[in-house]
C-alpha positions in Angstrom: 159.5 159.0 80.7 156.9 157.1 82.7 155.8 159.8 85.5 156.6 156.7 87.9 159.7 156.6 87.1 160.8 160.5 88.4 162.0 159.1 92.0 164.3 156.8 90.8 165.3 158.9 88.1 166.6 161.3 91.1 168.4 158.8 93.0 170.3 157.4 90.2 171.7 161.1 88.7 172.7 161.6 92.3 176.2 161.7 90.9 175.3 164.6 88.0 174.2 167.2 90.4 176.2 170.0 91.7 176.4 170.4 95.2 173.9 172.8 95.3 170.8 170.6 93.2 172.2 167.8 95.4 171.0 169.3 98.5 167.6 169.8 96.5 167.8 165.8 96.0 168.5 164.9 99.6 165.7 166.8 100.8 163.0 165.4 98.3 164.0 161.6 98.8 164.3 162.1 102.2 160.6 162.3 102.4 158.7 162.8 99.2 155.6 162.6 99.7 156.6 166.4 102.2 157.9 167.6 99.8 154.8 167.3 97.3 153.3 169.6 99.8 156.0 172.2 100.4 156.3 175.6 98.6 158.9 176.5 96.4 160.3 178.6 99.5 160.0 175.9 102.1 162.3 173.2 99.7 165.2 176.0 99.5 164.8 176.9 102.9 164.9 173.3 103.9 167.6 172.7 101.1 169.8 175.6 102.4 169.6 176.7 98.8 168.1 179.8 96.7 165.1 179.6 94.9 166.1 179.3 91.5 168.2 176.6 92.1 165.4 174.7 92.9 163.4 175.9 89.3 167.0 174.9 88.0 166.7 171.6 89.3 163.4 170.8 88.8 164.1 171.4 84.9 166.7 168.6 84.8 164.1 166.3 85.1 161.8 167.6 82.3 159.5 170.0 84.5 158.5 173.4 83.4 158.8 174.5 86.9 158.3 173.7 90.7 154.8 173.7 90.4 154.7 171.2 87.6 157.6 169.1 89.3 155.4 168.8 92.6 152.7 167.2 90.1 155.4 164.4 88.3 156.0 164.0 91.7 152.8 163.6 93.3 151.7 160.9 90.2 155.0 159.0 91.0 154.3 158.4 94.8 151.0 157.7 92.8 152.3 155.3 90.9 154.3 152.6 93.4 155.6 152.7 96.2 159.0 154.5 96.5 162.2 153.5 98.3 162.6 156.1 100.6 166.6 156.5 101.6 165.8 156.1 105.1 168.8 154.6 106.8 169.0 152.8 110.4 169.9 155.0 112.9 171.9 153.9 116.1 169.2 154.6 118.2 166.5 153.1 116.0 164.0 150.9 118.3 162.9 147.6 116.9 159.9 148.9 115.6 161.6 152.2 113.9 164.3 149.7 111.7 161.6 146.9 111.4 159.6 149.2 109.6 162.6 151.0 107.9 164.3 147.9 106.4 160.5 146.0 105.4 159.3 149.0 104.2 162.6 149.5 101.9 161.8 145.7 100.2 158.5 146.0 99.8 159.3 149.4 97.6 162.4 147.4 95.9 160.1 144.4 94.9 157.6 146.7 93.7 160.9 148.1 91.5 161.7 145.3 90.9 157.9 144.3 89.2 157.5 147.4 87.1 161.0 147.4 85.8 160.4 143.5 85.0 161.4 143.1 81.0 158.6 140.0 80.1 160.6 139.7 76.6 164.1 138.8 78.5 161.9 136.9 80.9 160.5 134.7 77.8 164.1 134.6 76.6 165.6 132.9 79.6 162.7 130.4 80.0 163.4 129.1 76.7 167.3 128.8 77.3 165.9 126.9 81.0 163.3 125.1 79.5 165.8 123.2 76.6 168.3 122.5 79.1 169.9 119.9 79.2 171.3 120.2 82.8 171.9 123.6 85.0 173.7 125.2 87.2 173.1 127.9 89.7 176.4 129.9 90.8 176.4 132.4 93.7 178.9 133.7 95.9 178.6 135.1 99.5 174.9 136.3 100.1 173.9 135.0 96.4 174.6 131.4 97.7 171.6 130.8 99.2 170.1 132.4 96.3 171.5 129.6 94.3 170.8 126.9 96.7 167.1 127.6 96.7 166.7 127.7 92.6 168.4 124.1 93.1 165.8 123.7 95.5 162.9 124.9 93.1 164.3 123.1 89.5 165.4 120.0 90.9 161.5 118.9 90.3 161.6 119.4 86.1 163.4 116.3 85.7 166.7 117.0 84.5 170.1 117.5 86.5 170.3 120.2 88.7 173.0 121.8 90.7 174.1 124.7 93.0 177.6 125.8 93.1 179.0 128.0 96.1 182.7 127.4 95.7 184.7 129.2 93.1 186.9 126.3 92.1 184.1 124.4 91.5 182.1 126.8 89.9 185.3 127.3 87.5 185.4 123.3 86.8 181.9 122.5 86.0 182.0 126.0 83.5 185.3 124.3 81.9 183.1 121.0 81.9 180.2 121.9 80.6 178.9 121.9 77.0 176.3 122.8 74.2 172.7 122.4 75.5 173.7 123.1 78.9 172.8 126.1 81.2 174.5 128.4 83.7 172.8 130.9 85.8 174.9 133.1 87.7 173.5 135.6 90.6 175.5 138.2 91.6 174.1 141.6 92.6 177.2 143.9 91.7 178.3 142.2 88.6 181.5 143.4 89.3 183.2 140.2 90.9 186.2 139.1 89.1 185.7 135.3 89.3 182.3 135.3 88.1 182.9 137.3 85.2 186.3 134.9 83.9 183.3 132.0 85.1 181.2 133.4 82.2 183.7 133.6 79.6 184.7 130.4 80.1 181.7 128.5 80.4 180.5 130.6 77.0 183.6 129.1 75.7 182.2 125.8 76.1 179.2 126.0 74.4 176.9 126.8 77.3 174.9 129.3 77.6 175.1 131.6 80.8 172.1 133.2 82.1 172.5 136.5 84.4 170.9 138.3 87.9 172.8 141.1 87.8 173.2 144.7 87.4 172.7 146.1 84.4 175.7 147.3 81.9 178.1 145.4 84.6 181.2 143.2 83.7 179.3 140.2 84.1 176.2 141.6 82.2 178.0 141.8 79.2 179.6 138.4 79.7 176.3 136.8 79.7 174.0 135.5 77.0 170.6 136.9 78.6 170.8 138.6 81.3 167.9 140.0 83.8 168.9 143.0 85.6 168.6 144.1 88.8 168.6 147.8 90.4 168.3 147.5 93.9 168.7 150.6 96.0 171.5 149.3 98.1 175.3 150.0 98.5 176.6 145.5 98.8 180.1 147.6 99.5 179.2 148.8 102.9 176.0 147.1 103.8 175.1 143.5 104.1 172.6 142.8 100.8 169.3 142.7 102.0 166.8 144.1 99.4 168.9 142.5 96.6 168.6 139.4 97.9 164.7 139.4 97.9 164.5 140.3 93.9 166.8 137.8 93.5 164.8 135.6 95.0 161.5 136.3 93.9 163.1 136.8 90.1 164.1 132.6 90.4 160.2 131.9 91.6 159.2 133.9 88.5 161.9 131.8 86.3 160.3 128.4 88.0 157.1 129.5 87.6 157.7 130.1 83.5 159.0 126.8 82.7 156.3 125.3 84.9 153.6 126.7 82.7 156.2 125.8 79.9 156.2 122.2 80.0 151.9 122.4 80.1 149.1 120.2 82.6 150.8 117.0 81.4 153.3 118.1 83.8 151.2 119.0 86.9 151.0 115.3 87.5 154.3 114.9 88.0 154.7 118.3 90.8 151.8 116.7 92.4 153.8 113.3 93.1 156.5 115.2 94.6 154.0 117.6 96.9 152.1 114.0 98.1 155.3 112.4 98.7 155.6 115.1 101.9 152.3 114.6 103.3 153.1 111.7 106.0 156.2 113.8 107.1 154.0 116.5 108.6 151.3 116.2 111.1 147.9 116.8 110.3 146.4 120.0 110.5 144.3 121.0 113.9 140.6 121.9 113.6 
């Protein structure tokens, strides 16, 4: 196990804990980089817990001990910058929840960047750069996802489309056929549509790339998928840091089948970018 990897490790085995090595939890990823600096005393005290719960604890996640968990733990703040459950409070001022929720994405891109699989990333820009047409499909908050990778692949000269209506989403993947491609965003994974989308447009012939969770219903419908953790419950709260790795995950897609298609190609980006410049005034010295 990378030592960077010990905070997330915690938050997602949330669920294994007793109540007891939860409290441990919740105290640590309320504010880890306090708890690097607390005795073994101070953590139960402030976990309402006993000591050796906490030596019990720290040995589900391959410590020898407190003292050697406080190092794995000290090298993962180290290591990136952690989300930090830190939730809005009601009586947050703007600059308490502006640096709450920007401080949670800037800790879910970075996340995001060292959990980035370059293999599935090569995969997909071969499936996007043989297209012969694709589609981006999102629902709710991942239609605006969809509308700006239209936005972004409209310029490598092929047919491009975004789809944010279920029905039509469901006709074009009845439509569609060998050589073409289907990306489908969705940050749970979980959404009935989407998934029946994938089967059927599979059924075709096309080939369906995923954003998604991993191990989800719609992961396992896809033919590449690149999966998303985000630290974010989409069931309660409106997506926000899923939405910026989905996001910046369609930039890094662009960006492959830019360098793809070679210099030859630059040419033709240039065009487009020189075709804006009398639409904007000119910049003041």
């Amino acid at each position: 196990m990378a030592v960077h990897d010990l905070i997330n490790r915690i938050r997602e085995r949330l669920d294994e804990l007793n109540r007891s090595e939860r409290k441990v939890a919740d105290v640590i990823l309320a504010d880890p980089s306090a708890a690097t600096g607390m005795s073994i005393a101070a953590l139960a005290q402030a976990s309402l817990v006993s000591e050796p719960t906490v030596n019990r604890f720290c040995r589900n996640f391959d410590a020898k001990g407190f003292p050697d968990f406080k190092i794995k733990l000290a090298q993962s703040l180290a290591g990136g910058t952690p989300y930090v459950s830190r939730s809005v409070e009601q009586n947050d001022d703007a600059e308490a929840y502006g640096d709450k929720i920007l401080g949670a994405t800037v800790a879910a891109l970075d996340d995001a960047r060292r959990a980035l699989d370059p293999k599935r990333i090569e995969r997909a820009v071969d499936y996007l750069s043989q297209a012969k047409q694709i589609c981006f499909f999102g629902l709710g908050a991942s239609g605006p996802v969809a509308a700006d990778a239209q936005h972004k692949f409209f310029r490598f000269n092929l047919p491009v489309m975004a789809y944010e209506d279920v029905l039509m989403q469901r006709m074009v993947a009845a439509a569609c056929h060998t050589g073409d491609v289907i990306v489908i965003i969705s940050y749970t994974g979980r959404t009935r549509e989407l998934v029946d989308i994938a089967k059927l447009a599979r059924g075709n012939g096309a080939a369906v790339l995923g954003i998604t969770a991993p191990n989800s219903p719609l992961a396992r419908e896809c033919t590449e998928v690149l999966e998303v953790l985000a630290p974010e419950d989409t069931d309660i709260y409106m997506p926000m840091t899923s939405r910026m790795i989905h996001l910046a995950l369609i930039d890094v897609l662009a960006t492959g089948v830019t360098l793809r298609r070679g210099e030859d190609f630059q040419h033709h980006l240039k065009k487009i970018k020189d075709s804006l410049k009398d639409t904007r005034f000119p910049l003041e010295s």
